[in-house]
N, C-alpha and C positions, 0 to 999 in steps of 0.2 A: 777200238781195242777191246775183246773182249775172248776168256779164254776160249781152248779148244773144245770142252767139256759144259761150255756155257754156265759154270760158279765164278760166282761175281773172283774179282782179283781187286789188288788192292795196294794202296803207294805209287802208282804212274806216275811219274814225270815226265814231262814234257816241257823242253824250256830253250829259247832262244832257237826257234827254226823258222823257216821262209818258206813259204808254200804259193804257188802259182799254180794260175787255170788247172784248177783239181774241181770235181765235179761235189765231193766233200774233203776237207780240209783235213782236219780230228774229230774224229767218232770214236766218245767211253761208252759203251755198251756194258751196265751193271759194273761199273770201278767205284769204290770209296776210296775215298781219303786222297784221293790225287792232284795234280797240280798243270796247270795248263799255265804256263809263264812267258812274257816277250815270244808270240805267234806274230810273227809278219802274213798275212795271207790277201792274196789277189784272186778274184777268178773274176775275168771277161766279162764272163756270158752272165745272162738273169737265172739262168737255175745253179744249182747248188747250194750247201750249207757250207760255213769256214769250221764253222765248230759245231758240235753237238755231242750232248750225251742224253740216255739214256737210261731209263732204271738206276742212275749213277747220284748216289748222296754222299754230300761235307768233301765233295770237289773246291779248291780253290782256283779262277782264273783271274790273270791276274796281269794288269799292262800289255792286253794284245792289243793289236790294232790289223784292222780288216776294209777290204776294200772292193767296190764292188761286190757285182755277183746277186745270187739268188736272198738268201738270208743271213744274217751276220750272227751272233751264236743263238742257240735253239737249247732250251733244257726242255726233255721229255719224262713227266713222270719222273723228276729230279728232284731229291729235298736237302735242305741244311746245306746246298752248297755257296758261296762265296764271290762275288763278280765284286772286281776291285780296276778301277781306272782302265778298264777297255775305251778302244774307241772301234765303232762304226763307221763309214764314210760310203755313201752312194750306196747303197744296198736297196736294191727294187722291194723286196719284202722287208721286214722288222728292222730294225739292228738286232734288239733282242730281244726274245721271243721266249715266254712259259706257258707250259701246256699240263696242269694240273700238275704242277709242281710247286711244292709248299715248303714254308719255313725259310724261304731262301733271301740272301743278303744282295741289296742293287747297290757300290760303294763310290761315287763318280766316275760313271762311268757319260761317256759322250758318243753321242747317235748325230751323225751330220746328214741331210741330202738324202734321209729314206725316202723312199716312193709311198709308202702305207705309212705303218703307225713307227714311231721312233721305238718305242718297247712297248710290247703288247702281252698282256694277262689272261691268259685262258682256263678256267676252271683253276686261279693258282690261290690255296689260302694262304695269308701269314705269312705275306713277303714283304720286308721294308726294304725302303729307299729313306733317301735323308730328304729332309726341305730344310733350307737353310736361308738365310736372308739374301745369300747370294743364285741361287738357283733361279734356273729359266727354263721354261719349258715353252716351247710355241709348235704351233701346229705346223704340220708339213705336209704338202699338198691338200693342202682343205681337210686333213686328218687328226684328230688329234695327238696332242706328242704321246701322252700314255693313257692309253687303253687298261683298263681295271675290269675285269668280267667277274669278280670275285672280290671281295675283301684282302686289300693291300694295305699297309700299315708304315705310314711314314714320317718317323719319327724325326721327332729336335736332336737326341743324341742315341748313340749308341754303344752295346757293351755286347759284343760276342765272346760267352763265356767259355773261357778256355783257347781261345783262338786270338783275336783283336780286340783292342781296346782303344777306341777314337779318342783323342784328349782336344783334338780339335776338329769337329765334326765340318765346321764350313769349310773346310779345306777338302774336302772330298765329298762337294756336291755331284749331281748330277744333271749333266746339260743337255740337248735336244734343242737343235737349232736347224734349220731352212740352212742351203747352200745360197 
């Protein structure tokens, strides 16, 4: 999604849709403030993304779940956005994948049966994930579950100001498990 004029746009919703064998799923191309909510999405094949944005910051996505295909969500040069209980399942590349995209929130979210890294950190600063008594992370395919190329930050609790408030963090770990 991005306008005709190429100025960012802003408030997307997107919520409760089902996508098959699409070669990309949803592409925010420079949107704030938007919302990606219950995405069903399948592709086949090993290429494709299910989701992605780019140039796109204080995105919330939130309870997708994805299946197969190339990579499972991608942030490009995304900041301050929000991943909240996605799931991943069989994705040849990442689940989820940052590419110099900083500031951003990992909130239990679950990568099953990636082929590479479960979620992978590329030039990203200043992203937390939770670690909680209850979280697991294991390697998959001789990889490891999360890839850090930069300084990530993974806190006991958390407080996204103005947005969420965790009152109970171990309940929105995040898991990365082998099929």
């Amino acid at each position: 999604m991005q306008s005709p004029d190429g100025e960012p746009i802003s408030d997307v919703t997107v919520t409760n849709l089902s996508l098959e064998a699409l070669f990309a799923g949803i592409v925010f191309d420079t949107v704030t403030d938007g919302l990606i909510k219950e995405v069903q999405s399948t592709i086949p094949d090993l290429v494709g993304t299910h989701i992605a944005l780019f140039d796109s910051d204080r995105n919330q996505l939130i309870e997708n779940s994805i299946e197969s295909g190339g990579l499972g969500i991608l942030l490009s040069q995304s900041n301050e956005n929000v991943l909240t209980q996605n799931t991943s399942t069989d994705t040849f590349f990442p689940g989820i994948e940052l590419v110099e995209s900083n500031d951003n929130w990992l909130l239990g979210n679950t990568v099953i049966g990636a082929d590479g890294l479960g979620i992978s950190l590329r030039g990203a600063d200043g992203n937390r994930s939770f670690r909680t008594p209850q979280t697991r992370i294991q390697p998959l395919v001789a990889a490891p579950g999360i890839s850090c190329w930069h300084r990530t930050v993974i806190p006991d609790v958390a407080t996204l100001p103005g947005r969420i408030h965790l009152a109970r963090p171990s309940s929105l770990e995040t898991t990365i498990r082998s099929r």
